[in-house]
RODO-364460 format. One record per residue: residue number from 0; x, y, z of N, C-alpha, C in turn. Coordinates in nm, 2 decimals. Layout:
N
<node n="NUM" n_X="X" n_Y="Y" n_Z="Z" ca_X="X" ca_Y="Y" ca_Z="Z" c_X="X" c_Y="Y" c_Z="Z"/>
...
This chain:
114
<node n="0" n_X="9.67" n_Y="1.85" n_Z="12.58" ca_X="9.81" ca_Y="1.84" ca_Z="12.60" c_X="9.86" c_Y="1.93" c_Z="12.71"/>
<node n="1" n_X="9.88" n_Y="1.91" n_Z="12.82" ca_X="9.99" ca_Y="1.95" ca_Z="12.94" c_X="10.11" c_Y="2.00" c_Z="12.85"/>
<node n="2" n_X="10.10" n_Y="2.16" n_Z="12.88" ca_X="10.26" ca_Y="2.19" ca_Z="12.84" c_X="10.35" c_Y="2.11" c_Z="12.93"/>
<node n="3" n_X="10.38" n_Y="2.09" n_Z="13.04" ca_X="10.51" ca_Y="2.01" ca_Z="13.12" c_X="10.50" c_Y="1.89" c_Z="13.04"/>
<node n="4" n_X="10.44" n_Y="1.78" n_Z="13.01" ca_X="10.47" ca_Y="1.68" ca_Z="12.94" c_X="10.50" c_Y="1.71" c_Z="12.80"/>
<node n="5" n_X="10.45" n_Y="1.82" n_Z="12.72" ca_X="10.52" ca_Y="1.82" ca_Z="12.56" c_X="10.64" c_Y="1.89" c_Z="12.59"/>
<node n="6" n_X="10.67" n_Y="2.00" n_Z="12.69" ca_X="10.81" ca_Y="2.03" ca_Z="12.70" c_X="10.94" c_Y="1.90" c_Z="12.77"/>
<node n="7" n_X="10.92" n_Y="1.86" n_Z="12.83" ca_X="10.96" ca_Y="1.70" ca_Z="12.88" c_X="11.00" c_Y="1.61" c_Z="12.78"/>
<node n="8" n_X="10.92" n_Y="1.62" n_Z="12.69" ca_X="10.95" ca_Y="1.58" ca_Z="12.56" c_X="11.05" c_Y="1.63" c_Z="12.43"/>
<node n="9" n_X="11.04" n_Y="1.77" n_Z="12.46" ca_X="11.17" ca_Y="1.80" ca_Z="12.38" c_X="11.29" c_Y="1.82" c_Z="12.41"/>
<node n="10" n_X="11.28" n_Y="1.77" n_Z="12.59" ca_X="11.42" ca_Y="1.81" ca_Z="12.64" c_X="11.55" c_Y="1.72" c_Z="12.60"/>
<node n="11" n_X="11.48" n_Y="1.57" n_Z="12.48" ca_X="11.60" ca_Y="1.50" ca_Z="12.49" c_X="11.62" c_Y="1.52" c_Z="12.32"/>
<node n="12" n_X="11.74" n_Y="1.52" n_Z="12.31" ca_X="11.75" ca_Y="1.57" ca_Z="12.14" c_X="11.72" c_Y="1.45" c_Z="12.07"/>
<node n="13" n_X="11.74" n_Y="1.35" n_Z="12.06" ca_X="11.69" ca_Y="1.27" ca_Z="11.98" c_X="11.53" c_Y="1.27" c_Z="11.95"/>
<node n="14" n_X="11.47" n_Y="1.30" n_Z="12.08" ca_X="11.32" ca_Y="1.34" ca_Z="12.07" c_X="11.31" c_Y="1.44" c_Z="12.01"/>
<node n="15" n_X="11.36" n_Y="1.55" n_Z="12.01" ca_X="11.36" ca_Y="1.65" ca_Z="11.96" c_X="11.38" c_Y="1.69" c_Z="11.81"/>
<node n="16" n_X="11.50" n_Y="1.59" n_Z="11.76" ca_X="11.51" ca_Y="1.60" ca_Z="11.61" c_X="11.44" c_Y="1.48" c_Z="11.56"/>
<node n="17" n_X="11.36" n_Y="1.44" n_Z="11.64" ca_X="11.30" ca_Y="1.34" ca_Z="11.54" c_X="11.13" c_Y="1.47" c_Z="11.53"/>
<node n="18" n_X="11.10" n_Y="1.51" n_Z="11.62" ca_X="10.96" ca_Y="1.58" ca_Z="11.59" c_X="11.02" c_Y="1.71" c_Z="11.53"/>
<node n="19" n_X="11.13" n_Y="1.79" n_Z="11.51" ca_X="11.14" ca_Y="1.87" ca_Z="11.42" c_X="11.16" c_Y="1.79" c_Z="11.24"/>
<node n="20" n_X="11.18" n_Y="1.71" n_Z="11.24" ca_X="11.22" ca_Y="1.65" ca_Z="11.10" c_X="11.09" c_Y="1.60" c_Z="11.08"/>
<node n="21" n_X="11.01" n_Y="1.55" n_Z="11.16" ca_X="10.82" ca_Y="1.48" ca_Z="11.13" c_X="10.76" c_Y="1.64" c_Z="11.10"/>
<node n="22" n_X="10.79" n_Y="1.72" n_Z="11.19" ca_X="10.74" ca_Y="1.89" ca_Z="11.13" c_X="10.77" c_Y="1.90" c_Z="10.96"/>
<node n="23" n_X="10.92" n_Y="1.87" n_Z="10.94" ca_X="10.93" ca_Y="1.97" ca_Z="10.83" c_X="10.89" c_Y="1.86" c_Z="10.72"/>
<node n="24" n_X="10.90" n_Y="1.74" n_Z="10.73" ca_X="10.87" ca_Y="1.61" ca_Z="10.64" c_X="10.77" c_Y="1.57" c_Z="10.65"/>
<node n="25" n_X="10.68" n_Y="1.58" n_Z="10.74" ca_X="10.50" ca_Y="1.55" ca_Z="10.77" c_X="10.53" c_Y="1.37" c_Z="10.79"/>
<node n="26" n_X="10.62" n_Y="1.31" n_Z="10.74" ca_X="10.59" ca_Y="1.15" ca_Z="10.77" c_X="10.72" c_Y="1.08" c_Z="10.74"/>
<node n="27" n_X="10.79" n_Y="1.03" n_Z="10.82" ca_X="10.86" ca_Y="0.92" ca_Z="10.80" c_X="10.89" c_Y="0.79" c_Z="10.85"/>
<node n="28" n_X="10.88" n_Y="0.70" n_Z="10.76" ca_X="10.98" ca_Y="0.54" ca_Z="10.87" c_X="11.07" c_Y="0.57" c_Z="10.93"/>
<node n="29" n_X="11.07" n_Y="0.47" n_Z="11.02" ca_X="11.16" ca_Y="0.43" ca_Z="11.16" c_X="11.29" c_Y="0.46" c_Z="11.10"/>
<node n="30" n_X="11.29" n_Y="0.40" n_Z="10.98" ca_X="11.46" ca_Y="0.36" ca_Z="10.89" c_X="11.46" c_Y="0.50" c_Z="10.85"/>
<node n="31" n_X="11.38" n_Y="0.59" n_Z="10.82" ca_X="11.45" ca_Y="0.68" ca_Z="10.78" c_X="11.49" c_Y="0.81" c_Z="10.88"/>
<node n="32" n_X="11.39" n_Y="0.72" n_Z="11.01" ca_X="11.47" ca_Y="0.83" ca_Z="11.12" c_X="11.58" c_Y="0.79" c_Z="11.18"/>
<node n="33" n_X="11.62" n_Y="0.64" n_Z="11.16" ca_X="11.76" ca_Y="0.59" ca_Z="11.22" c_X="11.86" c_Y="0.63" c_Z="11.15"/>
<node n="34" n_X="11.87" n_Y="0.65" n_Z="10.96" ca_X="11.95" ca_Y="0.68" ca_Z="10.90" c_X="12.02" c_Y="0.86" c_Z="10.90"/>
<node n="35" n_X="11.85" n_Y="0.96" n_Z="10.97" ca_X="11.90" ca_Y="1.06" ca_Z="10.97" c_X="11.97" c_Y="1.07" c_Z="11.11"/>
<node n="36" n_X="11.95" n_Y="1.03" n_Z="11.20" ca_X="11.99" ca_Y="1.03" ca_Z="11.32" c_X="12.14" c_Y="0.95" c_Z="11.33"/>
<node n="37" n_X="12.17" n_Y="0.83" n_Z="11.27" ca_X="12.27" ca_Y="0.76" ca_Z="11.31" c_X="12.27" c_Y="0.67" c_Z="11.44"/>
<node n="38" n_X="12.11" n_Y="0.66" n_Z="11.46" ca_X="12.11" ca_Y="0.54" ca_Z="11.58" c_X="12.05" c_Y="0.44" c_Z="11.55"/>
<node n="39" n_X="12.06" n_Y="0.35" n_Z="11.65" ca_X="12.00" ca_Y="0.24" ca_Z="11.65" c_X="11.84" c_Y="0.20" c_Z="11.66"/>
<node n="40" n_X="11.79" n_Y="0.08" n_Z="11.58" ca_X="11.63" ca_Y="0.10" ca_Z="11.59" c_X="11.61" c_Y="0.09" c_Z="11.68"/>
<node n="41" n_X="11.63" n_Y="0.01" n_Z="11.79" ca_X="11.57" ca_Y="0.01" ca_Z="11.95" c_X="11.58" c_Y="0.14" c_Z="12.02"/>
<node n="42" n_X="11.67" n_Y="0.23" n_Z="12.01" ca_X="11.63" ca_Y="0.37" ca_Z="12.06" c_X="11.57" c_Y="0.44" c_Z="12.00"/>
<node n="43" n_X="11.60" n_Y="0.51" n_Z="11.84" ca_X="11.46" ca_Y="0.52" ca_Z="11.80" c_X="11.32" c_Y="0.49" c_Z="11.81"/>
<node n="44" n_X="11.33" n_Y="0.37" n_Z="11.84" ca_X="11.18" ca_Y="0.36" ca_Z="11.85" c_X="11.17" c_Y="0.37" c_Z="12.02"/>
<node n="45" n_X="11.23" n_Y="0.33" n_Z="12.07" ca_X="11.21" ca_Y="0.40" ca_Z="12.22" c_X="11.17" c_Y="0.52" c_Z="12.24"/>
<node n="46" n_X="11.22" n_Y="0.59" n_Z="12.17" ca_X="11.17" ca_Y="0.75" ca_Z="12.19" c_X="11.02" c_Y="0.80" c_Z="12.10"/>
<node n="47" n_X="11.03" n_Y="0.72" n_Z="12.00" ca_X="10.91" ca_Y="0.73" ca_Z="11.95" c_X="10.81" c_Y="0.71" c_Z="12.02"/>
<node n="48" n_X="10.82" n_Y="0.60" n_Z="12.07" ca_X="10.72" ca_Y="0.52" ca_Z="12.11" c_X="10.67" c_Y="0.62" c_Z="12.25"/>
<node n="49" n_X="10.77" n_Y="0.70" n_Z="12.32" ca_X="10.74" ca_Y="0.80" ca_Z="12.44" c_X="10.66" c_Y="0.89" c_Z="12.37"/>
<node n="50" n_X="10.69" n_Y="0.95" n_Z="12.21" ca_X="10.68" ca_Y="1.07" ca_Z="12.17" c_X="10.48" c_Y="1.00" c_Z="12.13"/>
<node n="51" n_X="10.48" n_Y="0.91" n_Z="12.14" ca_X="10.34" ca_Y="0.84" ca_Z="12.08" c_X="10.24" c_Y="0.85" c_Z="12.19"/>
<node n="52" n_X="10.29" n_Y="0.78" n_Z="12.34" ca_X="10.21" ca_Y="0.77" ca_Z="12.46" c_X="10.19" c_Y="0.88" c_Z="12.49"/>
<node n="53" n_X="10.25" n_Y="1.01" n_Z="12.46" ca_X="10.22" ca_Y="1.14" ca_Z="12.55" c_X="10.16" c_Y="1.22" c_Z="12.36"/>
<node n="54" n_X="10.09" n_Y="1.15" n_Z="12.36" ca_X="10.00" ca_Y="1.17" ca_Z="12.22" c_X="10.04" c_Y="1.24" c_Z="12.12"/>
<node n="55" n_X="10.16" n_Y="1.32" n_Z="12.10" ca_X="10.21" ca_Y="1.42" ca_Z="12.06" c_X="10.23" c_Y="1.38" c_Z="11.85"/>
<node n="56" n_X="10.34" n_Y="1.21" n_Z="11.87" ca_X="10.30" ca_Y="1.11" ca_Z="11.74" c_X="10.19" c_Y="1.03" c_Z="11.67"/>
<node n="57" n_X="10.15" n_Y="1.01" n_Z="11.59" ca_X="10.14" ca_Y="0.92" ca_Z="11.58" c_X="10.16" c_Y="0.81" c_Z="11.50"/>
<node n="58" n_X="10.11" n_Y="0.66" n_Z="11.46" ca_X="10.19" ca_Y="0.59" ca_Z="11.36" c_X="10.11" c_Y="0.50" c_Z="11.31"/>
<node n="59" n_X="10.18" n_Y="0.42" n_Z="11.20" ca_X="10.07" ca_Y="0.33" ca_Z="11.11" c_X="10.14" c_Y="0.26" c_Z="11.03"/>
<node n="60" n_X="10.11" n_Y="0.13" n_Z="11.05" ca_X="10.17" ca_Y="0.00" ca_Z="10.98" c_X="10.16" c_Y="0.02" c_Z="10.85"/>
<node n="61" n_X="10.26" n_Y="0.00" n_Z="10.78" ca_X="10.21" ca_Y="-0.05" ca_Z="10.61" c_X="10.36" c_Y="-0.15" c_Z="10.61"/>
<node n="62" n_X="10.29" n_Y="-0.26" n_Z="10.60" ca_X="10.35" ca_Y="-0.41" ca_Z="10.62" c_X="10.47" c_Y="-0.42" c_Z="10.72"/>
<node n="63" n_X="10.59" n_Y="-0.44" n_Z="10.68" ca_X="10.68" ca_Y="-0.47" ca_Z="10.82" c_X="10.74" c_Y="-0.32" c_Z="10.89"/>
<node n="64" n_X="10.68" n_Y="-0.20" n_Z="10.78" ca_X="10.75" ca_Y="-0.04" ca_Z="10.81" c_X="10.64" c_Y="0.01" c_Z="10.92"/>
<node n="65" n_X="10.67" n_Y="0.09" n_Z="10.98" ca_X="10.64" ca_Y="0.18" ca_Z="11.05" c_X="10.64" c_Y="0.31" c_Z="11.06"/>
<node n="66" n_X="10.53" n_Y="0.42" n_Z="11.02" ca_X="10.57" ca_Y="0.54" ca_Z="11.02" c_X="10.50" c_Y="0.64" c_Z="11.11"/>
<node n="67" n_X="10.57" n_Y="0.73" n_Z="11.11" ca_X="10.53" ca_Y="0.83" ca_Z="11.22" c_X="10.48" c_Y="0.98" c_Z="11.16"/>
<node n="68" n_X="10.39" n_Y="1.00" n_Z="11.20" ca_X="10.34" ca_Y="1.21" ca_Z="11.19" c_X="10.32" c_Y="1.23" c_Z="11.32"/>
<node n="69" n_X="10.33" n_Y="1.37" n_Z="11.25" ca_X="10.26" ca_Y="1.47" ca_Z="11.44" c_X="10.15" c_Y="1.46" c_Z="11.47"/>
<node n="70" n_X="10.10" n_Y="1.45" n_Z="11.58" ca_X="9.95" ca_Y="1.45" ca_Z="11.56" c_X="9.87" c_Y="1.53" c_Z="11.56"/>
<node n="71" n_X="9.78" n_Y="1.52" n_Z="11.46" ca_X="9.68" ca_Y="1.68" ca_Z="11.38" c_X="9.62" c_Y="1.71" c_Z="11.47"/>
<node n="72" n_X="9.58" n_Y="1.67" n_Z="11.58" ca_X="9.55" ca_Y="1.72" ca_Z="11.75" c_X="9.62" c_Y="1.76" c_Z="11.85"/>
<node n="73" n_X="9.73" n_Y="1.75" n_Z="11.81" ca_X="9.86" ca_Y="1.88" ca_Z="11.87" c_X="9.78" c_Y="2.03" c_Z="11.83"/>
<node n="74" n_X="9.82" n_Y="2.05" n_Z="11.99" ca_X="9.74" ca_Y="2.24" ca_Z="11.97" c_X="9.85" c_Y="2.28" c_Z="11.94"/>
<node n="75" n_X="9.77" n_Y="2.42" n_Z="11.90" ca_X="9.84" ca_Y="2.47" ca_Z="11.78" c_X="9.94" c_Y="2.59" c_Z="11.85"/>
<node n="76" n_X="9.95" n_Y="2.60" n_Z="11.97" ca_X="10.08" ca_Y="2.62" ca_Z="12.06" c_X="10.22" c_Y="2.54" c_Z="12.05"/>
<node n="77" n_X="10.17" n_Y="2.40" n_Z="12.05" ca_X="10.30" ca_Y="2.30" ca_Z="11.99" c_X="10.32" c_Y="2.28" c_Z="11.90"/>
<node n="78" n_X="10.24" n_Y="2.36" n_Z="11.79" ca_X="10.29" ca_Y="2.29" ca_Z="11.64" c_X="10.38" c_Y="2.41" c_Z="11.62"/>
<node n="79" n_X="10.33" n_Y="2.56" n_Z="11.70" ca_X="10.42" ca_Y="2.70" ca_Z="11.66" c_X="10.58" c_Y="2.70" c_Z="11.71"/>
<node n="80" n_X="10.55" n_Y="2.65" n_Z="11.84" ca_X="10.71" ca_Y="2.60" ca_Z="11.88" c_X="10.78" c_Y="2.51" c_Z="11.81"/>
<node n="81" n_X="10.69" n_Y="2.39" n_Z="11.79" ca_X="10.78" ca_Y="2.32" ca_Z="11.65" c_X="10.83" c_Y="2.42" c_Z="11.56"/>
<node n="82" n_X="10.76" n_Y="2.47" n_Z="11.48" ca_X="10.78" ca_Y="2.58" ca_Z="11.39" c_X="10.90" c_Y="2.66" c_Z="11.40"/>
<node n="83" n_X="10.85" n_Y="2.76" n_Z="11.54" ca_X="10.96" ca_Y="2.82" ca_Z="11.56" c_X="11.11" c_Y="2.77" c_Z="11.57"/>
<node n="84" n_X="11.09" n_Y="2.65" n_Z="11.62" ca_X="11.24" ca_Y="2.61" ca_Z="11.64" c_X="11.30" c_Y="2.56" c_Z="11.53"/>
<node n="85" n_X="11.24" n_Y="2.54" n_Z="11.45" ca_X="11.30" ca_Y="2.49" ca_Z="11.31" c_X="11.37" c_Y="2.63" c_Z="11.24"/>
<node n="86" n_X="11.28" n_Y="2.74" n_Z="11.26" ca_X="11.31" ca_Y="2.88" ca_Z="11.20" c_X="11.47" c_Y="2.94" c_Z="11.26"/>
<node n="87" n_X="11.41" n_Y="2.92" n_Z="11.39" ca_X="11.51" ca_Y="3.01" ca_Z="11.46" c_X="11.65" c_Y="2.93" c_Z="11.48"/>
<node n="88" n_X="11.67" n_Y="2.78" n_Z="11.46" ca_X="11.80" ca_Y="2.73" ca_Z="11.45" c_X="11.80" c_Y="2.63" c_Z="11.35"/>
<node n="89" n_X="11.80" n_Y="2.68" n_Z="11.26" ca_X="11.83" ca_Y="2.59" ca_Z="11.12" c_X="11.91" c_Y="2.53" c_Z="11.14"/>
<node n="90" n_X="12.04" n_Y="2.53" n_Z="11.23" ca_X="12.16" ca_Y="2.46" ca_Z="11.19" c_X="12.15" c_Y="2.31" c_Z="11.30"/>
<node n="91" n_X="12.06" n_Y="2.32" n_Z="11.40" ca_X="12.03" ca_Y="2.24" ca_Z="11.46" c_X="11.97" c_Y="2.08" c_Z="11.40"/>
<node n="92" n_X="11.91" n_Y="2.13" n_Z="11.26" ca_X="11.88" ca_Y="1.96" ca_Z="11.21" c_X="12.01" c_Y="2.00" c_Z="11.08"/>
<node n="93" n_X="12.09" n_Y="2.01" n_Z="11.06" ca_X="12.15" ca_Y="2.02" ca_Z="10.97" c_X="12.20" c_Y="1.87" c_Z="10.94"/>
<node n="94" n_X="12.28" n_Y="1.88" n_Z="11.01" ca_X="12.33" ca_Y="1.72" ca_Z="10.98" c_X="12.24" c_Y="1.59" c_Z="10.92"/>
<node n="95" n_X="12.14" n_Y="1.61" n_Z="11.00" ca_X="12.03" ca_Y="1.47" ca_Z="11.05" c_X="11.94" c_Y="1.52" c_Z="10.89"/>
<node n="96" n_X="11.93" n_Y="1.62" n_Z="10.88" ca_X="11.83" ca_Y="1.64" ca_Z="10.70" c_X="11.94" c_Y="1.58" c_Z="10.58"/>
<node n="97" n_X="12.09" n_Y="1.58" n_Z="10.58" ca_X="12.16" ca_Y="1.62" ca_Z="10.47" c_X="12.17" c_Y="1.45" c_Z="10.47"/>
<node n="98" n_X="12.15" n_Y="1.40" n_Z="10.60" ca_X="12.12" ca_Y="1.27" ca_Z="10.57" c_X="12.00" c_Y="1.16" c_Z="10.52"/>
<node n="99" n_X="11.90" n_Y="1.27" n_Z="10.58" ca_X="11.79" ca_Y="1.22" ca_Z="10.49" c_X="11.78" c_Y="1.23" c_Z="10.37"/>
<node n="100" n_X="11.78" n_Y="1.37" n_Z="10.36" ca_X="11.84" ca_Y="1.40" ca_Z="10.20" c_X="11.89" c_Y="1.32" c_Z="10.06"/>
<node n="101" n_X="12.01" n_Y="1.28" n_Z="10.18" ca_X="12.13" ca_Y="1.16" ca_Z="10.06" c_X="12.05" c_Y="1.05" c_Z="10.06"/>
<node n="102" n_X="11.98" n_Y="0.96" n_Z="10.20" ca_X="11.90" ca_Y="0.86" ca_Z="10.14" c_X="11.80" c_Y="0.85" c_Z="10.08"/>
<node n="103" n_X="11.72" n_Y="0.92" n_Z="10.07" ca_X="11.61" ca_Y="0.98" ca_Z="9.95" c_X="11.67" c_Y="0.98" c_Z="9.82"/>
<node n="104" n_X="11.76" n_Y="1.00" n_Z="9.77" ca_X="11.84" ca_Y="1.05" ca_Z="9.66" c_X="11.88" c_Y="0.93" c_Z="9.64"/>
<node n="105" n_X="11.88" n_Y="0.78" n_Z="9.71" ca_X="11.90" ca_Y="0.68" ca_Z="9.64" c_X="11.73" c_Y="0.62" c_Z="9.63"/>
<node n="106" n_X="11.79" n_Y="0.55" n_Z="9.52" ca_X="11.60" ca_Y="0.50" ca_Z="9.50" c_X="11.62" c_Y="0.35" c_Z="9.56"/>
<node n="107" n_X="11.70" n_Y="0.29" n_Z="9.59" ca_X="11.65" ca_Y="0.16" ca_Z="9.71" c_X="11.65" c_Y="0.21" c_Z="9.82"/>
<node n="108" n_X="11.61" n_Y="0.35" n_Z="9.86" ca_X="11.61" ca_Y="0.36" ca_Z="10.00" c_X="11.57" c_Y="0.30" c_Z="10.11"/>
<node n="109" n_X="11.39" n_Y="0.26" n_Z="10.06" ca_X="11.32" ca_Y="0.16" ca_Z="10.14" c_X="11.33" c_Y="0.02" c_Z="10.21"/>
<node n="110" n_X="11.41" n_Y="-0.05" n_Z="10.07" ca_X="11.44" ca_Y="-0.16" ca_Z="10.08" c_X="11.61" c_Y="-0.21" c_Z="10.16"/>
<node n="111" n_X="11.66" n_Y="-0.10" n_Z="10.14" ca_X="11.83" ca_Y="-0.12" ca_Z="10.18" c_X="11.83" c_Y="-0.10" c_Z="10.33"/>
<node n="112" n_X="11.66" n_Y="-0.03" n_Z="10.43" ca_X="11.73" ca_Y="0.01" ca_Z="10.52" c_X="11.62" c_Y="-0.06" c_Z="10.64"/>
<node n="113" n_X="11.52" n_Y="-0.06" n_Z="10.56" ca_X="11.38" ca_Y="-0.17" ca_Z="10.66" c_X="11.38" c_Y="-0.31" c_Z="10.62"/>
């Protein structure tokens, strides 16, 4: 991994709160990154899909869902900055978790949102 391409990658926040929330969640669907985010699937997954070619994601079918982790081949220089950044500005995913959060907390989650 080229630091200038994983930093390039966190410079856009939607990129960015989606790999701090795969950090602190280890795995989620597309729906539940659109729900924490408040965007649309086509940009979601546009950014995913960047955060996937520059190897950093990765993902895996289970029927029409799509989910994403970090990839366990991210050095471990990028998983620390992940890290750190979650540490040092908590208030940065605040929003985008309290929404994960509340959809978790219903149990049609899956089905209401993919």
């Amino acid at each position: 991994m080229e630091p200038i391409l994983f930093y390039k990658s966190l410079a856009d926040s939607t990129r960015l709160t989606c790999l701090l929330l795969l950090q602190q969640e280890g795995e989620l669907c597309v729906c539940d990154l659109m729900a924490a985010l408040g965007e649309s699937q086509p940009k979601v997954s546009r950014h995913l899909a960047q955060l996937r070619r520059n190897a950093i994601l990765l993902d895996r079918r289970q029927g029409q869902w799509v989910y994403y982790q970090i990839n366990p081949l991210l050095p471990n220089w990028a998983i620390n900055v992940l890290n750190e950044t979650i540490q040092s500005a908590p208030t940065f995913l605040g929003q985008a978790q309290q929404k994960l959060t509340l959809l978790r907390a219903n149990p049609n989650h899956t089905t209401a949102l993919c």
